[in-house]
N, C-alpha and C positions, 0 to 999 in steps of 0.2 A: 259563622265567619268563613269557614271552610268553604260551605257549600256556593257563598255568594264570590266567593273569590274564584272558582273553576267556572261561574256564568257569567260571569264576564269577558275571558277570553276567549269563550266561545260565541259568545252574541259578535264578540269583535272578530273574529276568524269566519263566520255565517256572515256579517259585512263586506268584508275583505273581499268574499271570494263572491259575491252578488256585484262587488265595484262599487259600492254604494252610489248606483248613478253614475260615477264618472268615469268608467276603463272605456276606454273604444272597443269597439270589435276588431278585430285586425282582418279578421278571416270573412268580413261581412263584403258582399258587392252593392251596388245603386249610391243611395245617399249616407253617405256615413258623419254622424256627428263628431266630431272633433273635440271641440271645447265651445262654450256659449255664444262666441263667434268666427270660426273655423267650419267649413264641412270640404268634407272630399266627395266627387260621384266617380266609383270607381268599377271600370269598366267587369263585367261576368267571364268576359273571354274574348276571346281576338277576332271572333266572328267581322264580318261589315256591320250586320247588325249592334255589336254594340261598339262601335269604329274603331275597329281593329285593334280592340285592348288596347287607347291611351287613354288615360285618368287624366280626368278634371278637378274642379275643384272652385268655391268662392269665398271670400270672409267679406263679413258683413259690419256695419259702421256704423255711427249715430245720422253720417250724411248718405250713404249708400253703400251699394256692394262692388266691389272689387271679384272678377270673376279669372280665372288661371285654365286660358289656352277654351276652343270654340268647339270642339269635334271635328268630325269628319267631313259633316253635310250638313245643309241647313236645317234637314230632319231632326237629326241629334241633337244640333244646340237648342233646338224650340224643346226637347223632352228637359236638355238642362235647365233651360230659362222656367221650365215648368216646374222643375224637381226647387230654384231657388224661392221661386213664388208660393212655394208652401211651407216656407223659413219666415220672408217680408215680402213687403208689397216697396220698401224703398229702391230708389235709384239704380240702375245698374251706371255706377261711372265709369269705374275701370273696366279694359278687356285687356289683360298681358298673355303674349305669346311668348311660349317657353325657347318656343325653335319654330323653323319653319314648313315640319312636314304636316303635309294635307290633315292627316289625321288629328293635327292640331291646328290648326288654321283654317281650315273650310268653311267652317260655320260662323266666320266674322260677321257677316254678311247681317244675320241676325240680331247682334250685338250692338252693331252702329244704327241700326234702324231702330233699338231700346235708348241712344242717346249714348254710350259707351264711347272714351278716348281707347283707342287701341292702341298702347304701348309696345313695344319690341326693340332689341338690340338694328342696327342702323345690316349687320352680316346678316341678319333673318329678311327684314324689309326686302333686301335686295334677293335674294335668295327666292323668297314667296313669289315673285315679280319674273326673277328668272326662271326656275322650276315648275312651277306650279302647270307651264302650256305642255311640258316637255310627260309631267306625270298625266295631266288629260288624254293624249296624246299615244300614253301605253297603253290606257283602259281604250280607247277607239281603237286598237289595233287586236290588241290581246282579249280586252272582257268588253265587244258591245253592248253586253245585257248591263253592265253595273255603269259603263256610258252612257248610256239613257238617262240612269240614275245622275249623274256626275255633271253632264253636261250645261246643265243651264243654272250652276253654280257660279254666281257671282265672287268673283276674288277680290277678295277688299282686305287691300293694303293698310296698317297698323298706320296713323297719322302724328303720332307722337316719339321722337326718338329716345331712346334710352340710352345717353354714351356712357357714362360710368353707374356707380352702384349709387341708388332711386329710392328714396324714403317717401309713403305717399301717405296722408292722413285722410283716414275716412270716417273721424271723429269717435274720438273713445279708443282707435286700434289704428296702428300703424304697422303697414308693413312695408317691407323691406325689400327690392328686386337687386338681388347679385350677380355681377359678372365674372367669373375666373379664368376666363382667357376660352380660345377653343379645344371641344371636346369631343363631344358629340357628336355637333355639327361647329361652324364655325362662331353661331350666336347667341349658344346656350345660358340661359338667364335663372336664377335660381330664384324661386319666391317665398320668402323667410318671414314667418310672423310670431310676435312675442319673442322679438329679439333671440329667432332662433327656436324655439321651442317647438314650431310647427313650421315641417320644409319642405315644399313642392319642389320634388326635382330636377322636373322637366327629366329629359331624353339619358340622363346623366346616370338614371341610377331603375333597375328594373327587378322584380324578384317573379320570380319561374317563367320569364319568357327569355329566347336568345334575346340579348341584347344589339343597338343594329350599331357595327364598328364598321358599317361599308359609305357612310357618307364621305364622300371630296374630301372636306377638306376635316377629317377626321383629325384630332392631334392625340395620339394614345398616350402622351407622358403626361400631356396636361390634364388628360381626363382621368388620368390616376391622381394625380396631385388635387386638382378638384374635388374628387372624393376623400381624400386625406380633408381637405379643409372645411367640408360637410360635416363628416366626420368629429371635426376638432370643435365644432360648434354645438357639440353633444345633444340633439334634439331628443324630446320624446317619441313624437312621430313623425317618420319619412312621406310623403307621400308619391310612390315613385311612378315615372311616365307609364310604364305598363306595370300591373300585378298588384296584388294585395301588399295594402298597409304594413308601412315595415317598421322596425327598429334600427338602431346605429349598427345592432350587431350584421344586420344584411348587408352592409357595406361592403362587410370582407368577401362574403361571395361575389359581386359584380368584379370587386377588384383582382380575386383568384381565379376569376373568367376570364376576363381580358388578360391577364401574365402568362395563362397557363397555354392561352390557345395562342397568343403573341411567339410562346415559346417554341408550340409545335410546330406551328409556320416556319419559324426561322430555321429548326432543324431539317426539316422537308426540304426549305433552298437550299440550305447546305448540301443536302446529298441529292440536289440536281433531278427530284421528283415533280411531277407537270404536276400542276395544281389540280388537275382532274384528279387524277391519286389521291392528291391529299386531302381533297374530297370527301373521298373515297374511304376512306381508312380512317381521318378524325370523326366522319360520320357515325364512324359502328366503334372507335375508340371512347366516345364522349369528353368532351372539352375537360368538365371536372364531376363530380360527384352528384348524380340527381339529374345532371343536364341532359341529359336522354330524353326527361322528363316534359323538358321548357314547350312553353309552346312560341309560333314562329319559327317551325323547323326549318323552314324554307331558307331565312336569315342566316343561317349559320353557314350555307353554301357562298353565302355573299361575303360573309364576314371575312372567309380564308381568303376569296380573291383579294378581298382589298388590304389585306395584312401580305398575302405576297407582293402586291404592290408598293405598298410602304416599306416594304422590310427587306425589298431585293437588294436596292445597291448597297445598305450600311451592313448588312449579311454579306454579301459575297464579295465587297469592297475592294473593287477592280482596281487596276494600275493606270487610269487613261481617265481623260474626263472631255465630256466638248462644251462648245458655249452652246447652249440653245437658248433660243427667243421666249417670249415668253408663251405659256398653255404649254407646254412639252411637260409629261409624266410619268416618271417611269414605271412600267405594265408588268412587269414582271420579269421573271429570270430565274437562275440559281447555280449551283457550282460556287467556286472559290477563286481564288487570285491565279493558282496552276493553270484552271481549266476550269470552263462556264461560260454564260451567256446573258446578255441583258437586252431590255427592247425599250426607246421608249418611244410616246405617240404621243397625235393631239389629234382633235377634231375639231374644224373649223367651219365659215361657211365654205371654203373651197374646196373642201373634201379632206382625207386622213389623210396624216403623214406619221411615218413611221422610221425610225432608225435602230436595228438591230446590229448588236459587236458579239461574236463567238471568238472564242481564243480557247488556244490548247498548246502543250509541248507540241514540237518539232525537229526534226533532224535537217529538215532544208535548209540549204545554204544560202540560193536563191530561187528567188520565184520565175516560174515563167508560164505564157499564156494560158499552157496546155493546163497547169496548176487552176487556174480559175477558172476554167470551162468545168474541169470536174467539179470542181466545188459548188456551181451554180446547178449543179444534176444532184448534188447529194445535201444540199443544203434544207436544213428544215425548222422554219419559222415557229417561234418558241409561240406568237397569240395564237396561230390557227394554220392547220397544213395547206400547205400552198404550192401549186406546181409554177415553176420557173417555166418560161421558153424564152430563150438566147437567141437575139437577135445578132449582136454581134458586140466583137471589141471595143473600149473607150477608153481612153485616157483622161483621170481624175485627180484635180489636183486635192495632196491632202499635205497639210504642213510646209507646203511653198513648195516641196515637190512636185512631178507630176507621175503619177503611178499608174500599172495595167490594171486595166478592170474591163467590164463588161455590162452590159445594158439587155430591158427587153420586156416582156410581158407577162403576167401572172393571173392567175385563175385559181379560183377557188370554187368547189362545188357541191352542195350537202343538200338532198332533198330537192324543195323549193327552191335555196339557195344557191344564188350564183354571182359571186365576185371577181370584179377586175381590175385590173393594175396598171403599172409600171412599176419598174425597178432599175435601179442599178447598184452596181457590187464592185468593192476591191480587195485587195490581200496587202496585208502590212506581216510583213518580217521584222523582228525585231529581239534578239539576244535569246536565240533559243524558243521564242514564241511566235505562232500566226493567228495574226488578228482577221478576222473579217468582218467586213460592215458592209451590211445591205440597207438600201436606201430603198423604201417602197410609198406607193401612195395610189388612192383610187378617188376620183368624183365622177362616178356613176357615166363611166363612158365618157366624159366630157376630155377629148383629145387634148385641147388648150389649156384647160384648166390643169391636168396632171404635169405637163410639160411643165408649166411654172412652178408645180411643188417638189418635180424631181429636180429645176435649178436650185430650189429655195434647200431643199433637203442636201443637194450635193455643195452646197456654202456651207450648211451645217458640219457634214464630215467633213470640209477640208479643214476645221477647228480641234481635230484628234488631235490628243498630244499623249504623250507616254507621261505619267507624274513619280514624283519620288516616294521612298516610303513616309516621310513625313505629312505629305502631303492628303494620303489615303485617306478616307474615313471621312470626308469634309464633304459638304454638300453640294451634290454635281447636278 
């Protein structure tokens, strides 16, 4: 009795640890089994070759296959459509796009010529439609060699919209497409199967690469709270946009990424450090623990700018606000309520416009000319150094006032590069403080055209207003 009572918990502990069949690999890359109808193909590395480290994925049906996100290239998705056809030879119906970056969208093209509805949130559609010429566009400038590759890539538009959360039956398995607001990007869709148990992340959630917080229209609170609500749906396995197979407990690190570098940022504005610095310095500090490691190091240079962009004004949370139209962003900044600077821009078809406010104590009583000629000599533009040349004197109306300011042209010069402008400037006094706002904008030499954006820009600042402190904090 003895002896069959200790072979037994070892035949069961020798099971165990074989998975009797059922454990995934987590650490495995290409095609990975899931469950009987789940698989993931999860990218080796962020190479192009295998499209820049984003995982895919299909689950299969009694009616056909539902497939999560196209790759890169039309190449890639035929290696996927390959990798499913040695699962079933049934239907591909679904194609759902998680988000709209190339690396997950390119190879629709494939998909709809198999007969596939291409699903996507209505923020991706558009998105795919608007971006898609703009990222072509950098590879013909920057990598002609991978333009070759790229260019005769058909973009094909998802044809099915996804407004709210999308239950689809593929006979025997239904799964589940989720919305939680924006995150990522702004159309990020979560694809849930067995009520949860298995969750393609999309964009949302990544283990050992930077994760990318530099898209537009990026929302960092919701894309915490999203990962709480991933989270709270307690899955077995993640399967996330980039990196190997995860667990719930991976969660906390994307989430301890994004707070920790949110936080370094906003300390950096605080002490009024150029984002080059901070660069600089988070680069060789590491975000958290391991991330040294990630790969997409590239990412994490993007990430900071776009966290100083999001994080300038509710960080340094100025006393003054103006109305702007819409597309105005604000680029950056840093310093405090005493003393700092903010800028913000847009790009349009008529060229850039820009509005930048410096403030600092002061001892002057009032202002006078001589005050704003020097300031147009020592002035220095927080997006990129810029030489001023003063044409001459203006009068600018700001707050029904009419105030001294100055006007004139600007240049910019690195390498290659060479930019130019117009501008004009004034100086606000105000209870112990001087404000200055510079109004600049450039369309490529085009005399008329900037004319029009320094009236449009100087309608902007005549909207300065000084605000209370109740007021601070709110969205300008």
């Amino acid at each position: 009795m003895k002896k069959s009572a200790l072979i037994i918990p070892i035949i069961f502990v020798v099971l165990l640890m074989s998975g009797c069949g059922s454990r995934v690999r987590e650490e495995k890359t290409g095609l990975v089994k899931l469950n009987e109808k789940a698989y993931a193909y999860i990218a080796a590395d962020a190479s192009p070759e295998n499209g820049l480290g984003a995982n895919t994925g299909f689950v299969v049906g009694t009616k056909g296959v539902l497939v999560i996100d196209s790759r890169n290239t039309p190449k890639l998705a035929r290696e996927l459509l390959g990798a499913i056809r040695t699962v079933t030879d049934l239907p591909i119906i679904y194609l759902v796009n998680t988000h709209y970056h190339p690396a997950n969208v390119w190879g629709n093209s494939v998909f709809r010529k198999e007969g596939a509805v291409i699903i996507a949130r209505p923020e991706t559609i558009r998105d795919i439609k608007k971006y898609s010429p703009l990222y072509m566009s950098y590879y013909k400038d920057k990598d002609p060699v991978k333009y070759k590759e790229l260019r005769n890539i058909e973009i094909t538009l998802p044809d099915s919209v996804m407004e709210d959360n999308l239950t689809l039956d593929l006979g025997s398995t239904k799964v589940t497409l989720n919305y939680f607001g924006p995150a990522h990007t702004e159309g990020d869709c979560i694809v849930s199967i067995d009520d949860g148990e298995i969750i393609f992340t999309g964009g949302i959630l990544s283990k050992g690469y930077h994760p990318n917080l530099a898209d537009r229209s990026v929302d960092f609170d919701n894309w915490l709270k999203a990962l709480e609500i991933v989270e709270g749906m307690n899955p077995e396995y993640l399967i996330p946009g980039e990196g190997r197979i995860c667990k719930k407990e991976d969660i906390e690190l994307e989430r301890e990424y994004i707070v920790s570098l949110r936080n370094m940022c906003r300390e950096k504005i605080r002490k009024d450090i150029p984002v080059a610095d901070a660069i600089l310095s988070i680069s060789s500090e590491g975000v958290i623990s391991g991330s040294e490691n990630y790969l997409h190091k590239n990412i994490l240079s993007f990430n900071i700018r776009s966290l100083f962009q999001h994080e300038a004004v509710s960080t340094v949370n100025p006393d003054f606000k103006f109305i702007f139209p819409s597309g105005f962003r604000a680029g950056g900044g840093g310093g405090n309520r005493k003393a700092g600077r903010i800028f913000w821009a847009r790009q349009t078809e008529k060229g850039y416009e820009e509005i930048e406010v410096q403030w600092q104590p002061t001892s002057l009583k009032q202002l006078i000319m001589q005050d704003i000629y020097d300031r147009v000599g020592s002035f220095k533009c927080t997006a990129q150094e810029r030489e001023l040349k003063l044409k001459s004197k203006k009068s600018i109306l700001i707050g029904g006032k009419s105030l001294k300011g100055a006007h004139g042209a600007w240049f910019h010069e690195t390498g290659k590069v060479s930019l130019r402008g117009w501008w004009i400037m004034t100086m606000i006094l105000k209870e112990g403080k001087l404000y200055t706002i510079l109004c600049s904008t450039t369309a490529g030499g085009k005399t008329g055209i900037e004319e029009e954006n320094i009236k449009r820009l100087e309608a902007i600042a005549s909207t300065f207003q000084i605000i209370s402190e109740a007021e601070t904090g709110q969205e300008r």
